[in-house]
C-alpha positions in Angstrom: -11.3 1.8 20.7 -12.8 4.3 18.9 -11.2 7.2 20.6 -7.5 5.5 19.7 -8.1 5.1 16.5 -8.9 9.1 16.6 -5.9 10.0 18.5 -4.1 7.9 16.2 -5.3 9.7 13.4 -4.3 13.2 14.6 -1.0 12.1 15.7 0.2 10.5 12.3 -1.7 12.6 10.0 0.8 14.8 8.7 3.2 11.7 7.9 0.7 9.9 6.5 0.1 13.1 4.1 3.8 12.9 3.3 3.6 9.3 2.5 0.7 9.4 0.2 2.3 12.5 -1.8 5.7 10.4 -2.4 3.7 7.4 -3.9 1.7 9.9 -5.9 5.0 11.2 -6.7 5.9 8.5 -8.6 5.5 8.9 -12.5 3.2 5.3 -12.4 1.2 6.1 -15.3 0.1 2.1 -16.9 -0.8 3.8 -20.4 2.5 4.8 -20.9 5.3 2.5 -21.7 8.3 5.1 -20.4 6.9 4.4 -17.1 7.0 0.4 -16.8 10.0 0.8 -14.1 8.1 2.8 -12.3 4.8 0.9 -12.2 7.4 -1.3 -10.7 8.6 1.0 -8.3 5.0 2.3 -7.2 4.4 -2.1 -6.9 7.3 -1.8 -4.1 6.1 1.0 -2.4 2.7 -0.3 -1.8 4.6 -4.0 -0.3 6.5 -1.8 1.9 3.5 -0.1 3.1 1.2 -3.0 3.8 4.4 -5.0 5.6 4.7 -2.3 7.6 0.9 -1.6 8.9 1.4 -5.8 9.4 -0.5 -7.4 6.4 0.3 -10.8 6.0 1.9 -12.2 2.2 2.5 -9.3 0.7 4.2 -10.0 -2.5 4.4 -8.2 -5.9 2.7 -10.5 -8.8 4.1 -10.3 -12.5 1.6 -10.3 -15.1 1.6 -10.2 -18.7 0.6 -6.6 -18.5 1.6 -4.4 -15.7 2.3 -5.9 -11.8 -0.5 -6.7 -9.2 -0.1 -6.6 -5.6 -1.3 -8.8 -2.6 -1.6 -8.8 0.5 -4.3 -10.8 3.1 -4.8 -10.4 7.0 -6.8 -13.0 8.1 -6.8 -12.7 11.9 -10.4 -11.2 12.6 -11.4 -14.2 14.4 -14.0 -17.2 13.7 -16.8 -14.3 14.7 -16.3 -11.6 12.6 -18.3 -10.9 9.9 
């Protein structure tokens, strides 16, 4: 197991890189009210992200404030820690 994980580390590291710098890319600053779309937008990018590694309910929640994301993957089994 441990040695896929590894392998699957090297193989997808440089997209993995690319994906991390377009959602740091995106102007999400909270503080600053110019940027409320694009909290937004960062919001989406995250729910694509964890639907696509196969979390389970991800959804964007509103808030008063600025949006919260969830997700849950509760398949570990009845023995995991």
């Amino acid at each position: 197991m441990r040695d896929q994980a590894l392998n699957y580390v090297q193989t997808h590291q440089a997209d993995t890189l690319e994906a991390l710098k377009a959602f740091l890319r995106i102007p999400s600053v909270g503080a600053l009210p110019e940027h409320n779309d694009d909290t937004i937008q960062a919001a989406q990018w995250l729910v694509d992200r964890l639907t696509a590694i196969g979390l389970h309910h991800v959804q964007i929640m509103p808030t008063p404030g600025h949006p919260m994301v969830y997700a849950d993957w509760l398949e570990a089994g009845p023995d995991a820690p």
